[in-house]
C-alpha positions as CSV (number, residue, x, y, z in Angstrom):
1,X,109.8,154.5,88.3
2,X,113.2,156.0,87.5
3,X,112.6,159.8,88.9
4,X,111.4,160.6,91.9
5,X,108.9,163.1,90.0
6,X,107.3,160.4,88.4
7,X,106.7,158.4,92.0
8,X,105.0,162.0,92.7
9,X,102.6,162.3,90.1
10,X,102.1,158.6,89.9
11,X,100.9,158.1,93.3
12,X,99.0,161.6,93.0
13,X,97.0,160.4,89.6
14,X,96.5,157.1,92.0
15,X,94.8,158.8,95.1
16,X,92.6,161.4,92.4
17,X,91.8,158.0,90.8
18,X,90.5,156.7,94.1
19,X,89.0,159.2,95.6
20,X,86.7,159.8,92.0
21,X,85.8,156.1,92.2
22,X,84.4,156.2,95.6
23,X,82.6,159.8,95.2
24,X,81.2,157.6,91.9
25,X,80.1,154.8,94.1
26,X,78.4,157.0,96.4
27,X,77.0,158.8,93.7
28,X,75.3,155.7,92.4
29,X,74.2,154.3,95.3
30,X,72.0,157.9,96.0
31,X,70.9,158.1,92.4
32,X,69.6,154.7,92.5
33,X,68.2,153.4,95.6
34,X,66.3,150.4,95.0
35,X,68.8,147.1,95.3
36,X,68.4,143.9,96.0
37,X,70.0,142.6,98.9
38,X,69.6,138.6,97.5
39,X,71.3,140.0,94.5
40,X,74.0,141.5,96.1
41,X,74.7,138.2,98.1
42,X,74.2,135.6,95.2
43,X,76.3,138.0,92.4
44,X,78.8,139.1,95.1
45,X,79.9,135.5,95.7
46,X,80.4,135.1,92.0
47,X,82.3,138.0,91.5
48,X,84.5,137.4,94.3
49,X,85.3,133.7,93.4
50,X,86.0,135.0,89.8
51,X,88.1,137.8,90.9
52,X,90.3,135.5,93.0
53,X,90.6,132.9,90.4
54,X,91.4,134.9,87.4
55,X,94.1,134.3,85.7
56,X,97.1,136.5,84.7
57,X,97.6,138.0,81.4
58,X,101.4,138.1,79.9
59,X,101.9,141.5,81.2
60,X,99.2,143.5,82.3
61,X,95.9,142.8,84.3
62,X,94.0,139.7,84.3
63,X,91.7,137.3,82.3
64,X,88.7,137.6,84.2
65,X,84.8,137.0,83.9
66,X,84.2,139.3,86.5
67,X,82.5,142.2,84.6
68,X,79.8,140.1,83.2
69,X,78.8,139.4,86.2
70,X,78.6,143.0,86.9
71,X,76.6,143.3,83.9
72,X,74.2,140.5,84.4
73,X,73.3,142.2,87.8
74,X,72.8,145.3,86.2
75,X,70.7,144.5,84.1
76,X,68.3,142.2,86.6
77,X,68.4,144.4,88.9
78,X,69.7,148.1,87.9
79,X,72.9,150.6,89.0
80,X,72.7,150.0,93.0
81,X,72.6,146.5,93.0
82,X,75.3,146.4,90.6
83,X,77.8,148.9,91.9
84,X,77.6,146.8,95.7
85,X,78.8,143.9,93.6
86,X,81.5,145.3,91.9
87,X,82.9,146.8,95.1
88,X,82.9,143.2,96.7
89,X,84.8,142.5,93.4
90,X,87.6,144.6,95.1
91,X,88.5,142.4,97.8
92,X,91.4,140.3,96.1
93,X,92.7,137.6,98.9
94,X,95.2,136.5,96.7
95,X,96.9,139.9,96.3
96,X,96.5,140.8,99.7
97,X,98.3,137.6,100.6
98,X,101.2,138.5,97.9
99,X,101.6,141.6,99.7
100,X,100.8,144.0,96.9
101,X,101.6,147.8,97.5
102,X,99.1,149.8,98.9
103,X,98.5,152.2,95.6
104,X,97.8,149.2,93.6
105,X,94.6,148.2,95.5
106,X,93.9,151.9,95.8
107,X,94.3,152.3,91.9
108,X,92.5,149.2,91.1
109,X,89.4,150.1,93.3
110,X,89.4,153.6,92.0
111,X,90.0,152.8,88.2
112,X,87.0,150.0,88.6
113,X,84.1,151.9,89.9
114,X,84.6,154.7,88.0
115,X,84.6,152.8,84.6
116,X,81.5,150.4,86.0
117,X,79.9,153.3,88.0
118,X,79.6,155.3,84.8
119,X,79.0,152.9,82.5
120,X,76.0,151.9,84.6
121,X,74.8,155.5,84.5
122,X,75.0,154.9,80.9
123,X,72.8,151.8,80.9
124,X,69.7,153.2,82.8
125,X,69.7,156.1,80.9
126,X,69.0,154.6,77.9
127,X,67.8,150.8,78.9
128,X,64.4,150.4,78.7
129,X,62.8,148.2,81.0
130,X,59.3,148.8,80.2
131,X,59.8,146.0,77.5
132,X,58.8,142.7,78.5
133,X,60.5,141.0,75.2
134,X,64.1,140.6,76.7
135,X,65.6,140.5,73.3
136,X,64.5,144.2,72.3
137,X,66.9,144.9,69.0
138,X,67.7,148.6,71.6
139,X,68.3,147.1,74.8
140,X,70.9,144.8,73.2
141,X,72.7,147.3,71.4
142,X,72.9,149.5,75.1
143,X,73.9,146.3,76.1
144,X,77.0,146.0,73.9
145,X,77.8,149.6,73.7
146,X,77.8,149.8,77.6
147,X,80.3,146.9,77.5
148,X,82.9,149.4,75.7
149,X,82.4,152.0,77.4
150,X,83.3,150.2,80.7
151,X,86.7,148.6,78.5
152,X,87.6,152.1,77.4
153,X,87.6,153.6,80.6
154,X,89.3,150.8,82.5
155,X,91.7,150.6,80.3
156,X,92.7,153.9,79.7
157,X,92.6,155.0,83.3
158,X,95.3,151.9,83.6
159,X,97.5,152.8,80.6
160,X,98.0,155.9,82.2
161,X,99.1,155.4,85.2
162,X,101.3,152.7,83.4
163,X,102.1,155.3,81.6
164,X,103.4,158.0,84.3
165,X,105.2,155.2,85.9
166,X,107.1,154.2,82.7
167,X,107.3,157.5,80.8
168,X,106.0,155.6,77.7
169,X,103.4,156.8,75.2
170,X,99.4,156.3,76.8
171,X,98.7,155.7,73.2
172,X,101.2,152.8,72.9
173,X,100.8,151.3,76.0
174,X,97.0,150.8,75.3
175,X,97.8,149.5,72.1
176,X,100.0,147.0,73.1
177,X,98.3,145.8,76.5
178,X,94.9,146.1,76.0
179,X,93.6,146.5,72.0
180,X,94.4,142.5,71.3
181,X,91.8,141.6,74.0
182,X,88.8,143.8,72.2
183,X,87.3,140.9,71.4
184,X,87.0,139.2,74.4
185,X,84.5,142.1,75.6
186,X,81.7,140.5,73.2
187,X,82.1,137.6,74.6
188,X,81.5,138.9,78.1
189,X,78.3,141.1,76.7
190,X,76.8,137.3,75.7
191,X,77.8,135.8,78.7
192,X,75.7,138.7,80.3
193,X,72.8,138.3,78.7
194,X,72.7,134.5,79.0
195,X,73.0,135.0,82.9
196,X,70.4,137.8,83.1
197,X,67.9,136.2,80.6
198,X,67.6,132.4,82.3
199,X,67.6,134.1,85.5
200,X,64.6,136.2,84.7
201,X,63.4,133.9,83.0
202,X,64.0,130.8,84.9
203,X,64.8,131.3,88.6
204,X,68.2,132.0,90.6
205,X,68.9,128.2,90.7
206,X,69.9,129.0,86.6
207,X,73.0,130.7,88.0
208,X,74.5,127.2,88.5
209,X,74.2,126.6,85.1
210,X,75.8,129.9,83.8
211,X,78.4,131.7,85.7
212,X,79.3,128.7,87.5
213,X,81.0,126.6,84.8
214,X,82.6,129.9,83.5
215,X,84.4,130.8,86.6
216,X,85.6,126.6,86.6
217,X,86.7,127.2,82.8
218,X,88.5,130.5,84.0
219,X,90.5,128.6,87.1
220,X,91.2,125.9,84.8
221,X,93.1,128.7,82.9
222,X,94.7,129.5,85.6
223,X,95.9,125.9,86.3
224,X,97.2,126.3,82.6
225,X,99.0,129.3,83.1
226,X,100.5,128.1,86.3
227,X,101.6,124.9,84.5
228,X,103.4,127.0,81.7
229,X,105.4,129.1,84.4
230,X,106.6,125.7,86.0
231,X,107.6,123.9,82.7
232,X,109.3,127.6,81.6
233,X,111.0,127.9,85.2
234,X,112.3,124.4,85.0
235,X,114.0,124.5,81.3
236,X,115.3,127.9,82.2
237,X,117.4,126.2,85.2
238,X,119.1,124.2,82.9
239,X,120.2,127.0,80.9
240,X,121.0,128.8,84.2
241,X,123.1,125.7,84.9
242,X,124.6,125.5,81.8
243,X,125.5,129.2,81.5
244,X,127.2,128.6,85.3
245,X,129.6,126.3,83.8
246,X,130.8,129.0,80.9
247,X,131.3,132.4,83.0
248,X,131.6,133.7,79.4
249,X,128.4,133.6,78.6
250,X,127.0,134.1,82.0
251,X,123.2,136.0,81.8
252,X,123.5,135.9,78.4
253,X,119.9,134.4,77.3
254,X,118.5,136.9,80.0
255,X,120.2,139.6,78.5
256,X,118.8,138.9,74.9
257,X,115.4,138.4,76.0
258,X,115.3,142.0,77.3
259,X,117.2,142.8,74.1
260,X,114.8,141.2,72.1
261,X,111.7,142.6,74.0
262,X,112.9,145.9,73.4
263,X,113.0,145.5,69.8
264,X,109.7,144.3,69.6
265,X,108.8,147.0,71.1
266,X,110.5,149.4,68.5
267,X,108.5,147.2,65.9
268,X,105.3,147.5,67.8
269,X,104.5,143.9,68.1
270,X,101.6,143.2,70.2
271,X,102.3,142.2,73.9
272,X,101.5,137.9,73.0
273,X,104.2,138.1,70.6
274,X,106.6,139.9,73.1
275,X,105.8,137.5,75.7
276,X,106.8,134.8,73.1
277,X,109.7,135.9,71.9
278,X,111.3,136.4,75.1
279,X,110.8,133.0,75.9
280,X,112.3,132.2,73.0
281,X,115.3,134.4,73.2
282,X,115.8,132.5,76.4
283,X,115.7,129.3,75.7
284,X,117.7,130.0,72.4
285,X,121.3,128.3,73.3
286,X,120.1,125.6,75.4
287,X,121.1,122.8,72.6
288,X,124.5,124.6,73.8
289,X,124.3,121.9,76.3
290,X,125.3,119.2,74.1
291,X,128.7,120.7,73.5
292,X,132.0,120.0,74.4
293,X,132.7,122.9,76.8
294,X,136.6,122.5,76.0
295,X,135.5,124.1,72.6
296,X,132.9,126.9,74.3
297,X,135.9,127.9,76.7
298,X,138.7,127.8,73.7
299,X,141.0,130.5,73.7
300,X,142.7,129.4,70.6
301,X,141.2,129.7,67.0
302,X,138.1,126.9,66.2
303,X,139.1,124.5,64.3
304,X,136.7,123.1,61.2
305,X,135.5,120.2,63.9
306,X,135.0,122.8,66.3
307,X,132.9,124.8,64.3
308,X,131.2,121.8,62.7
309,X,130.0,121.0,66.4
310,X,129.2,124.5,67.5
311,X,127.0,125.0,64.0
312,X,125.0,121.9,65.4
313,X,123.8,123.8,68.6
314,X,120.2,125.8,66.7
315,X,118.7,122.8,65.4
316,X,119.3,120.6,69.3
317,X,117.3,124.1,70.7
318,X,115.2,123.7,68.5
319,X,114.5,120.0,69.2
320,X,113.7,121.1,72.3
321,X,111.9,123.9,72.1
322,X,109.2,122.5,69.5
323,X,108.3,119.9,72.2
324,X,107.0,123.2,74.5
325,X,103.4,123.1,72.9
326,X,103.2,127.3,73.4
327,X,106.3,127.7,71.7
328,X,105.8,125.3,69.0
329,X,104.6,127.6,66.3
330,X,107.6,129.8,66.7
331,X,110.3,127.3,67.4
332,X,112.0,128.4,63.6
333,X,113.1,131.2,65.5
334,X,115.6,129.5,67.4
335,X,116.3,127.1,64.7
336,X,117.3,130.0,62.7
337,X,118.9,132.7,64.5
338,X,122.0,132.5,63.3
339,X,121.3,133.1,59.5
340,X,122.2,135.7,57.9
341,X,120.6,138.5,55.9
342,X,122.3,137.9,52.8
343,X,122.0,134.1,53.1
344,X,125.6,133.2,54.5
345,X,124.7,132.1,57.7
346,X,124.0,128.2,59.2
347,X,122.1,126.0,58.9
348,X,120.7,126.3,56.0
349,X,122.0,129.5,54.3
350,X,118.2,131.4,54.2
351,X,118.0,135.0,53.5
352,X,116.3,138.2,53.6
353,X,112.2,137.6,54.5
354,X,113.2,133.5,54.1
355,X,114.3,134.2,57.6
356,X,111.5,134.6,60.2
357,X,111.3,137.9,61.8
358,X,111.2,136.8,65.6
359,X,114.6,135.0,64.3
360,X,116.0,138.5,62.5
361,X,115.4,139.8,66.0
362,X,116.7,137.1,67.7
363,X,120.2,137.7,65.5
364,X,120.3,141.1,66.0
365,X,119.9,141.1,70.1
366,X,122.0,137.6,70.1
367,X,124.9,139.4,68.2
368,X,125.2,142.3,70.0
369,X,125.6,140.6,73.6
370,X,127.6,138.9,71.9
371,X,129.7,141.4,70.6
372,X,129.7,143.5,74.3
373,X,130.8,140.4,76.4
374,X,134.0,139.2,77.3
375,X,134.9,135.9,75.0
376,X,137.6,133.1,75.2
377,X,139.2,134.9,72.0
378,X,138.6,138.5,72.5
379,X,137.6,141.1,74.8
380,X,134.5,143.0,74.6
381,X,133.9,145.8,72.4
382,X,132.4,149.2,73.7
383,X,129.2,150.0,72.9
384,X,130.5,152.2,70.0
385,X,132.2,149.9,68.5
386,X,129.0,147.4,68.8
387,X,126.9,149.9,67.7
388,X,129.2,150.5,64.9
389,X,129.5,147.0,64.0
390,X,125.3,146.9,64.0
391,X,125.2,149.8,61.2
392,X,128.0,148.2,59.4
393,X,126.4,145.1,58.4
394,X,123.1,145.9,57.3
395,X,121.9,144.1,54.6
396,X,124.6,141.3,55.0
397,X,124.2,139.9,58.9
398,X,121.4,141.8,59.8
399,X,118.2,143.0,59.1
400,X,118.4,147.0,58.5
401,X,115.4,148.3,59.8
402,X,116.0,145.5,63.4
403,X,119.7,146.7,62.8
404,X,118.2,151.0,63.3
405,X,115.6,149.4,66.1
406,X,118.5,147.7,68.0
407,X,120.6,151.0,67.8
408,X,117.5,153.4,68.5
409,X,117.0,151.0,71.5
410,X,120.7,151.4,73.3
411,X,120.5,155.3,72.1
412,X,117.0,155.6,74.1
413,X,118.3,153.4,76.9
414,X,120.9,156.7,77.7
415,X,124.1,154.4,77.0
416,X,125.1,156.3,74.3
417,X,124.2,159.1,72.0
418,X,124.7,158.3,68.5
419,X,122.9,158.9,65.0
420,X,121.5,156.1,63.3
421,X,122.4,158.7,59.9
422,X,126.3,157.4,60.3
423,X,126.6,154.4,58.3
424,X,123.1,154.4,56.1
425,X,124.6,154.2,52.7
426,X,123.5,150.9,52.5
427,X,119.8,152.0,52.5
């Protein structure tokens, strides 16, 4: 939050948030008397285990089976029975234990019952449970629809307040957080029936048979996750070491991963492919490590050999980046970030669209850090003349329309205010 005005109405959209999913709960819980208490035990401990094993998405929320559980216990045993679980849903340990602000839990709690609270108002409306054939064509399609209405009110209640806190588009930030995992809400709405069916059907005991092995596959997902963080965190201490021993180039993969997710941003990627090229971006100068750092440090003009060596450095990254099995599909980008637009760069001298377009941005970011940092053989140049250096080689070094992203990005980050007009003759 970078005004104090937008603390204000962020925690004020936060406590309107919470106090409407409580008077929601409430409301439910009068409207619709009759629940179960056996269901509220034997669904409540599912939905707490899969609440406090879900796993974390790149950036926002969680990857969580959670709310077809919710969904299986509404429709066994109707809204009452159903809100009670949720709430118990609320109770993270692990965030608790991570010491997560206050307004979070408050936001979270709020922004959940009122999208299940609602949505389960939904379902009894127009469920009918006077049909005894549990596959009714209607009751499926309330089913599914009552699925998306849950998702579209979760997630926009959270893109907003993402939204006050960042100052970014509501429309944008649901697009990139959120529309990717559309999908996945099917999946939930079989998962639901599947539970509620054999459970009807069957008995209770069917639960360990259906949301059991879910809530393993979800933790195992977890474990995944976890195991990508440590592998990432330990490649990115050798680059850490390796940039300690150049004070040149000192936080320079960090800077161009921030570079680099801005840009994709400007491009509207979706928030996977953000997550991936940042990793990317920086791990992009680790094959770095193979050279001589007499020639990195050089104050003195490169020699042929010393350029010969130094050209050498994107195809040991990428070496070792295609050996990272989530990065393996993009590894070309660090392979070759350092071609050029008009097919003058190295290795291999691609151009235009032959270059991938994680590895345009990866040029563009790469070569402006560049350009803005101290160097053996020059000084840094001021953002002006970076920026000016950006519009000048359109078409040759860089992509244009990355080229206009890259400057857009530094004009909207308040460093400087310059038009994007100065230096388009190109286009």
């Amino acid at each position: 939050m970078k005004k104090p005005e937008n603390k204000f109405w962020l925690l004020f959209y936060v406590y309107l948030v919470f106090i409407a999913g409580i008077a929601s709960f409430i409301y439910v819980l009068l409207k619709y008397r009759d629940f179960s208490f056996l269901g509220v035990l034997l669904f409540g401990v599912l939905i707490f285990a899969s609440d406090n094993l879900s796993a974390p998405l790149p950036k926002t929320g969680s990857v969580s089976v959670n709310f077809g559980i919710s969904l299986a216990s509404l429709i066994i045993f109707g809204p009452s029975t159903a809100i009670l679980v949720t709430f118990i849903s609320i109770f993270n340990i692990r965030e608790i234990l991570k010491r997560v602000p206050y307004y979070k839990h408050l936001f979270n709690a709020g922004q959940y019952l009122i999208s299940f609270a609602w949505a389960a108002v939904f379902f009894e409306y127009f469920y009918d449970r006077s049909q005894t054939n549990f596959f009714y064509a209607r009751n499926i399609w309330v089913i599914f629809l009552v699925t998306y209405i849950f998702f579209i009110l979760n997630t926009t209640l959270t893109a907003g307040a993402i939204s006050l806190s960042t100052k970014i588009n509501i429309l944008n930030i649901w697009i990139f957080n959120f529309a990717w995992i559309i999908p996945f809400q099917f999946f939930l709405s079989a998962v639901a029936i599947a539970i509620a069916f054999l459970y009807i059907k069957y008995s209770p005991f069917t639960l360990l048979f259906t949301s059991l092995p879910l809530i393993i596959a979800q933790y195992t997902y977890l474990l995944r996750i976890k195991e990508r963080k440590i592998i990432l965190n330990s490649i990115m201490q050798i680059v850490k070491i390796m940039e300690a021993k150049d004070i040149y180039t000192a936080g320079h993969s960090m800077r161009v991963a921030d570079y680099c997710e801005g840009i994709a941003r400007k491009l509207r990627l979706n928030e996977y492919d953000i997550e991936i090229i940042r990793n990317l971006a920086s791990l992009h100068d680790i094959g770095k490590v193979q050279i001589d750092l007499f020639i990195l440090n050089k104050t003195a003009k490169l020699t042929k050999k010393d350029w010969d060596e130094i050209k050498k450095h994107p195809v040991v990254s990428y070496e070792i980046v295609k050996n990272i099995d989530f990065l393996r599909d993009r590894a070309t980008t660090v392979l070759y970030h350092h071609e050029k637009y008009d097919g003058t760069g190295y290795p291999f001298g691609k151009k235009g669209n032959e270059i991938p377009l994680f590895a345009r941005i990866l040029c563009v970011a790469d070569s402006y850090d560049s350009m803005t940092t101290d160097r053996p053989y020059r000084p840094a140049l001021t953002v002006e003349q970076a920026i000016k250096e950006l519009l000048d080689n359109k078409n040759t070094q860089f992509d244009p329309v990355i080229s206009d992203a890259m400057v857009n990005l530094i004009m909207q980050e308040g460093l400087i205010a310059y038009s994007t007009d100065e230096g388009n003759d190109e286009e």
